[in-house]
N, C-alpha and C positions, 0 to 999 in steps of 0.2 A: 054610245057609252053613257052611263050614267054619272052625272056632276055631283063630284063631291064638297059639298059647302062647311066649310071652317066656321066653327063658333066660336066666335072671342069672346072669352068669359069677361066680363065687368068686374071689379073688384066690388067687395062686400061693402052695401051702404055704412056702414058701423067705422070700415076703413077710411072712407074718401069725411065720413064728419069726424075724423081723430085731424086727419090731414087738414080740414078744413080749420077747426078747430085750434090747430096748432101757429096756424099763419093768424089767425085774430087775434091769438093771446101777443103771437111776437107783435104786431100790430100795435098794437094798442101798451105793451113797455117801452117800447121804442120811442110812441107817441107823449106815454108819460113822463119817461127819462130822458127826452132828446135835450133839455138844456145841459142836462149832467153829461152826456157825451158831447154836446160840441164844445163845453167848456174842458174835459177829458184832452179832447183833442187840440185845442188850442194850448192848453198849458203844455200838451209834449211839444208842439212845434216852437210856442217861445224856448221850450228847454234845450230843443237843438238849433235854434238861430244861437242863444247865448252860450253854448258850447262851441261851435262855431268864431262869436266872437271875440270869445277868450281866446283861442286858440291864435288868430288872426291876430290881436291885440298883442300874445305874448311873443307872436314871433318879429313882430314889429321892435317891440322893446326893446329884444335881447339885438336884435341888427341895429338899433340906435347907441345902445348901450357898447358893445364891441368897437362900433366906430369911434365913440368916444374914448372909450380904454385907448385906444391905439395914438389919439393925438394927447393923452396926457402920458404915454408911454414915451413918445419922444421929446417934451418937455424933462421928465427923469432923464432922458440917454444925454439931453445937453447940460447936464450937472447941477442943475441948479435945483438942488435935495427942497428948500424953502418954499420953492412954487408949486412943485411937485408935489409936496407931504399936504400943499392943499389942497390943491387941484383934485387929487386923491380921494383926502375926507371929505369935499362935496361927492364927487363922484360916487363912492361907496354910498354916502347919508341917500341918492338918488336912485342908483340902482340895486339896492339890497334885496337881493333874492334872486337876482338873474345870475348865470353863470359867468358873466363878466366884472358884475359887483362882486361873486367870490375872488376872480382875480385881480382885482382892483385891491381889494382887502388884502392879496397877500403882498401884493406889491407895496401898498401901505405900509403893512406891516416890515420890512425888510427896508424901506425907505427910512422908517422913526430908528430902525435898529443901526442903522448906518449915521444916523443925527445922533445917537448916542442916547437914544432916548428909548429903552428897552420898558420902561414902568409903564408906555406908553402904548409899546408895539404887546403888550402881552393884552390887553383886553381886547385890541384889533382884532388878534389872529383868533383867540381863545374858541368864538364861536366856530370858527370852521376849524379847525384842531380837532373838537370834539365827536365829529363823524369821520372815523377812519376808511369808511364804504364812499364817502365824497371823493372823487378825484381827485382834487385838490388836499383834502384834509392829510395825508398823512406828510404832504408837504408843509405844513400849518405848522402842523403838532414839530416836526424838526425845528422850524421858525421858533415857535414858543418855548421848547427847551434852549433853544438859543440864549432868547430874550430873558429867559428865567437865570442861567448861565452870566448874563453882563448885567445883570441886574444883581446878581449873587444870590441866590435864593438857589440855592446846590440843589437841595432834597428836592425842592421840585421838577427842577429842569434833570434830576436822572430815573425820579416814577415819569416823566413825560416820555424822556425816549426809553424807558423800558417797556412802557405801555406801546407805544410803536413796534416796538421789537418780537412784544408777543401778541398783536394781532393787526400792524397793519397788511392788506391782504396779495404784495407782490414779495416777494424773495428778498430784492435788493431793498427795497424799504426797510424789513425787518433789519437786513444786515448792518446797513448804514444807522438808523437808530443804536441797535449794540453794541457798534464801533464808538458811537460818540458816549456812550452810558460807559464803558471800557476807558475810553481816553478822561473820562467825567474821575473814573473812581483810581486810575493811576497817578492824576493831578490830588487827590484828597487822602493820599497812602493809604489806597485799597488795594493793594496789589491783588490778594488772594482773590477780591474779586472782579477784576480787570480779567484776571487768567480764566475765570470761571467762563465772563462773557466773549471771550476769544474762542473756549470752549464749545460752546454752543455757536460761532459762528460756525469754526471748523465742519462741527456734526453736521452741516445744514446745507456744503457748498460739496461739490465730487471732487475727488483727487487729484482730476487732470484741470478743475477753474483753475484760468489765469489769475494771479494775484495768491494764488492758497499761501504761496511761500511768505510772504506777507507778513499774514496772518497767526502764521509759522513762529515767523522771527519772534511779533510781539506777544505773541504766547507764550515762548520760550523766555521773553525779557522778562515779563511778568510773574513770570514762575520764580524765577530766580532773584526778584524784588522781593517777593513773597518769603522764599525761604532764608533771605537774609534780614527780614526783617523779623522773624521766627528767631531767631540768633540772637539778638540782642536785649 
């Protein structure tokens, strides 16, 4: 039988010098730009050690910072407002920014409001008041209508919790701001609008919540402060 022999075609000279061609140019950029890449590469790597070490750093912090909150939390539980309200503004002046310094700040702040010292507790809170999307803040923002409240400064402490009322972002927030902007404007003979903000809780809570009756009553009281004060 006759053998049959395979011919392996060769690729076209023109091919194998594009290919060749190709490796000398990579060659020789590589060779041009290689300080530009290892300096490329060393600056991503510093940038994820120091991403890294913040990271490590901040979790350190806030577990330093927690632990601390909690031994100047039980200097407050043993009453003594004085060591506490400092203990406090070091604490906060230390760790502001961490989530512990937020709660530091509020406890501060509720600490000066119980010393009677509201002019004091409202620039505490002020800053974390202002982010209603903070965990904390919309518990702030009550604090500072408080402090606005024993400070006497009416107008402000009832735009404080009406602004709570219309956008901090849980139910019962809103509700409890409207209560006290309500209980705010039946203390200053607003009744018409005490009744309005009872109004808007009603529409907000279903038929069958506990407490609707409540709500109910001081609605119905309010109305009818309203309409006697319409009377005279």
């Amino acid at each position: 039988m006759a053998r049959h022999t395979t011919v392996r075609q060769r690729p076209p000279a023109a091919d194998e010098d594009t290919f060749v061609s190709g490796v000398l140019e990579a060659t020789d950029w590589t060779r041009r730009h290689g300080r530009t890449i290892v300096i490329a590469l060393v600056a991503v790597v510093v940038a994820i050690a120091a991403v890294l070490y913040y990271r490590n750093y901040r979790a350190a912090l806030e577990a330093r910072a927690a632990s601390e909150l909690e031994n100047v939390r039980q200097i407050a539980a043993s009453g003594n407002v004085q060591l506490a309200a400092r203990q406090l503004n070091e604490f906060v002046a230390k760790y502001n920014g961490t989530h512990a310094g937020s709660e530091g700040r509020l406890l501060l702040g509720q600490t000066m409001l119980e010393e009677g010292n509201p002019q004091g507790a409202i620039p505490v809170v002020q800053p974390l008041a202002n982010d209603l999307n903070d965990p904390l803040g919309p518990s702030a923002a009550l604090l500072l209508g408080a402090a606005y409240e024993a400070a006497n400064q009416i107008p402000q402490a009832e735009a404080t919790y009406l602004r709570v009322g219309d956008k901090a972002p849980m139910d019962y927030q809103r509700r409890d701001a409207l209560e006290d902007a309500a209980r705010l404007k039946l203390q200053h003979n607003d009744a018409a609008g005490a009744a309005a903000l009872y109004q808007r809780i009603l529409a907000a809570i279903p038929d069958t919540t506990t407490g609707r009756s409540v709500y109910e009553m001081r609605l119905a009281q309010a109305q009818a402060q309203a309409e006697n004060a319409g009377k005279k």
